[in-house]
C-alpha positions in Angstrom: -10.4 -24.0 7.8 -11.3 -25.8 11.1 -8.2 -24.9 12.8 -8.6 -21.2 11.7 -11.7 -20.4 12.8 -10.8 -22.7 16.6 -7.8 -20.1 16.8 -9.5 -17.2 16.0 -12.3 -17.9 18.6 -9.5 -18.6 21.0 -7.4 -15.6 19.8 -10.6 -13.3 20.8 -11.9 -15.0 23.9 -8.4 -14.6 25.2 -7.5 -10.9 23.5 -11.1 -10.0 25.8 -9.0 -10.8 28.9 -6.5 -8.6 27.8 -8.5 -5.6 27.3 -10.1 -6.0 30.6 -6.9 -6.0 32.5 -6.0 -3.0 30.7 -9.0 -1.1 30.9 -8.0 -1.4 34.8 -4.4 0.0 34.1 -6.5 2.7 32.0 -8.5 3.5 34.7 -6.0 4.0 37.2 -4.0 5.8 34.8 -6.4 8.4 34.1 -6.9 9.8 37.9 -3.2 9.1 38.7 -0.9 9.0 35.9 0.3 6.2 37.2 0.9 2.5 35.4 0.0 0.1 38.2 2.5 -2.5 37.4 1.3 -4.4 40.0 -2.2 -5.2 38.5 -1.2 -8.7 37.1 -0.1 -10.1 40.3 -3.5 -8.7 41.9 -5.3 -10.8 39.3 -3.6 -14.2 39.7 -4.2 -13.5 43.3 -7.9 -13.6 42.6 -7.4 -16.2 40.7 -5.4 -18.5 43.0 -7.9 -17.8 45.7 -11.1 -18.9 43.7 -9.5 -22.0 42.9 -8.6 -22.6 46.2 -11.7 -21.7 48.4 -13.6 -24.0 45.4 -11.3 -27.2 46.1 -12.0 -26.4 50.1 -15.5 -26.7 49.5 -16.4 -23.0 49.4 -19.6 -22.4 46.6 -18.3 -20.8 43.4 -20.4 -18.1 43.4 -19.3 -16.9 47.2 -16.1 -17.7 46.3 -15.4 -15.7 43.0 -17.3 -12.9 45.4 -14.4 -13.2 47.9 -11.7 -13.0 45.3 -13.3 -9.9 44.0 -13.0 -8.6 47.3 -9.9 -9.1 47.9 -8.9 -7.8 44.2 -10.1 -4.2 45.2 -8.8 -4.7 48.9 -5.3 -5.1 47.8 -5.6 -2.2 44.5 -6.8 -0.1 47.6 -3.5 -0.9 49.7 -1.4 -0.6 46.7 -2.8 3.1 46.1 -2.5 3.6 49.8 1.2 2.5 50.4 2.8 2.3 46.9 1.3 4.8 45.0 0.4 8.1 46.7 3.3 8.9 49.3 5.7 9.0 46.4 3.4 10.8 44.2 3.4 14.0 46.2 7.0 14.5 44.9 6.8 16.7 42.0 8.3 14.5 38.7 8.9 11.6 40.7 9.0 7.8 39.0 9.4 6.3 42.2 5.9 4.2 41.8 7.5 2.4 39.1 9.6 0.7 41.4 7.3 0.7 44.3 4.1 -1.0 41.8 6.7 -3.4 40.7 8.1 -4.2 44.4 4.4 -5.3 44.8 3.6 -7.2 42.1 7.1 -9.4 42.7 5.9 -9.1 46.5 2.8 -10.8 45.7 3.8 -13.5 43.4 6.5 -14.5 45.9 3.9 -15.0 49.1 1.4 -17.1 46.7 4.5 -19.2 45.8 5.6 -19.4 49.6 2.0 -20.6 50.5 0.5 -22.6 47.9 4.0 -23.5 45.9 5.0 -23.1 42.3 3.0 -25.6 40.8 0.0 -24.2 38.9 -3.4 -25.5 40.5 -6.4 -26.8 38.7 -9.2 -24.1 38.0 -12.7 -24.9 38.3 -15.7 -25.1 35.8 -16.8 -21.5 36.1 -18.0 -20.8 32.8 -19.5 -24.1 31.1 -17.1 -27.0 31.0 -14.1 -27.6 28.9 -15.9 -30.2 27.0 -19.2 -28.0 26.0 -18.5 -27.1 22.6 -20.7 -26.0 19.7 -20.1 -26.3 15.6 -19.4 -23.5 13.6 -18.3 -23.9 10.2 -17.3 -27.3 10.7 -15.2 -26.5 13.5 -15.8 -26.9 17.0 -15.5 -24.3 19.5 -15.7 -23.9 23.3 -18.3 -22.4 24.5 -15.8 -21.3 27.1 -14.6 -19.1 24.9 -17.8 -17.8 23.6 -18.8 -17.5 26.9 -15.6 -15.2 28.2 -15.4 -13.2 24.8 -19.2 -11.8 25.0 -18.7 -11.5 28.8 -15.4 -9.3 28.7 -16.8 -7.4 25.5 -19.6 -6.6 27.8 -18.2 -5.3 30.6 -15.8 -3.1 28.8 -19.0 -1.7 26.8 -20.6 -1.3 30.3 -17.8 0.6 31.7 -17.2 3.1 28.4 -21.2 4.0 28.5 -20.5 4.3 32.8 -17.5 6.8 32.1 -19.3 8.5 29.4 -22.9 9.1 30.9 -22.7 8.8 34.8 -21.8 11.5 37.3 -18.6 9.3 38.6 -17.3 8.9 34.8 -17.5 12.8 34.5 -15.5 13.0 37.8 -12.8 10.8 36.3 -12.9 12.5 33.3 -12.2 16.0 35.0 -9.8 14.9 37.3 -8.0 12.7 34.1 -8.1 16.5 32.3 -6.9 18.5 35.4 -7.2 17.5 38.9 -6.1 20.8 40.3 -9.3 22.2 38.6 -10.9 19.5 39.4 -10.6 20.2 42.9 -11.6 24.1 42.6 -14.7 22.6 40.7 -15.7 20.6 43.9 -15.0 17.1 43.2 -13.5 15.0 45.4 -10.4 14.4 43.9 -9.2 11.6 46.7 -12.3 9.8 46.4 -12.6 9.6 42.8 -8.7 7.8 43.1 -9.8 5.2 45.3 -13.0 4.4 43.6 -10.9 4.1 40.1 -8.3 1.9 42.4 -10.8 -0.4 43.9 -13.2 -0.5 40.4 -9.4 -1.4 38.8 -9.1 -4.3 41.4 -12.8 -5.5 40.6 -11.2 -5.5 36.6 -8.0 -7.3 37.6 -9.9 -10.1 39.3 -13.0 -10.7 37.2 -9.6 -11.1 34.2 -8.0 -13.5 36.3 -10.8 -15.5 36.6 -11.9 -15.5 33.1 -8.4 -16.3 32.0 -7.8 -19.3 34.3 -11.4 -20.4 32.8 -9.7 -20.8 29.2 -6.5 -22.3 30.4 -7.8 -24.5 33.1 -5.0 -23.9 35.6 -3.8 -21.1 37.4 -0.2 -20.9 39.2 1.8 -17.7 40.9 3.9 -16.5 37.3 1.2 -16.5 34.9 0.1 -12.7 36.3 3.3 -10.6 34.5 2.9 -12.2 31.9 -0.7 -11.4 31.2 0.0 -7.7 32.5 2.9 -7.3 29.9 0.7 -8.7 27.6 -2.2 -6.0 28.4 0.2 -3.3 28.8 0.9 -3.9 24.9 -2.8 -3.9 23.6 -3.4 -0.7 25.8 -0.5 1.1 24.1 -1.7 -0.2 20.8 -5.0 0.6 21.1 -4.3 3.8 22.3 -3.9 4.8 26.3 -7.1 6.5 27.5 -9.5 4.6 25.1 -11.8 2.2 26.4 -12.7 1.2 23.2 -8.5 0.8 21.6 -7.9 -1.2 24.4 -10.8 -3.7 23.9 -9.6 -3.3 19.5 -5.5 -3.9 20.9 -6.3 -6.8 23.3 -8.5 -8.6 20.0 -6.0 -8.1 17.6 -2.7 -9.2 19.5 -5.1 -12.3 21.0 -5.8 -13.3 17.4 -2.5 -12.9 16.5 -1.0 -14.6 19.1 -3.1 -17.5 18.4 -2.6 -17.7 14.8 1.2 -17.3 14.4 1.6 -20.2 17.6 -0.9 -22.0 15.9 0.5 -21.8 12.2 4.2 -21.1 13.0 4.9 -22.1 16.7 4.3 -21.3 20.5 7.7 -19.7 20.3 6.7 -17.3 17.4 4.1 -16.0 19.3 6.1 -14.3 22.6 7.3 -12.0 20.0 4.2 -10.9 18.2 3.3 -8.7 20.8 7.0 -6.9 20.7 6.4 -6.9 16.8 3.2 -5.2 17.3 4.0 -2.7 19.6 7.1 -1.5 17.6 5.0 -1.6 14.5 2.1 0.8 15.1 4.0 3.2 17.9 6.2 3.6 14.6 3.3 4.9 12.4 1.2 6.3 15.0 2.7 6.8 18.3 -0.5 7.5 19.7 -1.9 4.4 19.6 -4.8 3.1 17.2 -7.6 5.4 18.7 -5.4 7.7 21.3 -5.4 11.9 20.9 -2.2 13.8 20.6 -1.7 15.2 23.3 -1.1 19.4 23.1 0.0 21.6 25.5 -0.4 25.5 24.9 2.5 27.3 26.6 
């Protein structure tokens, strides 16, 4: 019973992260149509450069600051350069290509400067050792800790889309950004606020992941955005709320098939998963069918 309830709390802590790097593929998503495949690489960059501006002496707090920055700064380039010239070419997938070139562009310079060793992560959150007992069992308050603050800030960004004058804007142009545009919203803004606000996502999840593990190195990124990409679809593309229900159901999943079956088990739950409910309902969890009168 101990060991359940340790990898369940891991399984959510950890299937938090999840839905917060794929609220920010969400985001994007909705004012683009696009699938930044680049987002996970943009994360362990913000990562990587916490845990190196901490071990250079840098304070944590202006350093986790920086690594947001630099999270939105390269979302914004990505947009800029990868993402909008091949977008004005009616039915092109050329972004697929050009989000992936960045991601593999990105995890390549972090190993050419800081190697392919993974580097200790600071005490951000707690430390590894602070636990509490539950049950019987004792569980990190690391992963209390990430859980609440990733459930939060998904919560905060649903009530943002849903009540605030931006979210509206992203909401219109998501619908149609041709009428968007008659209606008087600034289409081009609205992209490169959800771009930049998708970078601020991307490294607030690398950092929170790297919290649980302890270590962050130049590969973990794609994993974690695969990962995402799978509790987005299963929760239901363009739900705030699916993604944050995908993310804590393949985390606790995860958790509990490496935990009662083995590590290996668990890189396929999220395959299994995706298969599973795309096969019953291909919207996702809490996604619409989509219908187009002709």
């Amino acid at each position: 019973m101990d060991f359940l309830i340790q990898m369940i709390a891991s399984g959510l802590s950890v299937g938090a992260c999840y839905a917060l790097v794929g609220l920010g593929l969400n985001l994007t998503f909705w004012t683009t149509g696009v699938l930044n495949f680049g987002q996970g690489s943009v994360l362990m960059a913000a990562a990587m450069v916490t845990a190196l501006l901490v071990a250079h002496g840098v304070p944590l707090l202006a350093a986790i600051s920086l690594s947001l920055l630099l999270a939105a700064a390269l979302l914004f380039v990505t947009e800029l350069v990868a993402i909008r010239p091949l977008r004005r070419s009616a039915g092109s997938m050329g972004w697929v290509v050009s989000t992936l070139g960045v991601g593999v562009f990105l995890q390549g310079l972090a190993s050419w400067l800081f190697g392919t060793q993974a580097v200790s992560f600071p005490d951000v959150i707690f430390s590894a050792d602070d636990t509490i007992s539950f049950m019987g069992a004792y569980i990190s308050v690391q992963y209390i800790a990430v859980f609440v603050i990733a459930v939060v800030i998904v919560a905060l960004m649903e009530l943002f889309l849903r009540r605030s004058t931006w979210g509206y804007a992203v909401r219109a142009v998501a619908y149609d950004s041709d009428l968007a545009t008659l209606m008087g919203i600034a289409v081009r803004r609205v992209v490169i606020l959800s771009f930049v606000a998708s970078g601020v996502l991307a490294g607030i999840a690398g950092n929170l992941v790297s919290q649980v593990s302890g270590t962050v190195d130049p590969s973990f990124g794609l994993h974690l955005l695969i990962l995402a990409f799978v509790a987005t679809v299963v929760g239901g593309m363009g739900s705030a709320f699916g993604c944050l229900v995908g993310g804590l159901i393949l985390g606790v999943l995860e958790k509990l098939i490496g935990g009662y079956v083995s590590p290996a088990a668990a890189e396929i739950v999220a395959f299994i998963l995706l298969v599973g409910v795309l096969t019953v309902r291909p919207q996702g969890l809490f996604g619409r069918r989509e219908t187009v009168k002709v």
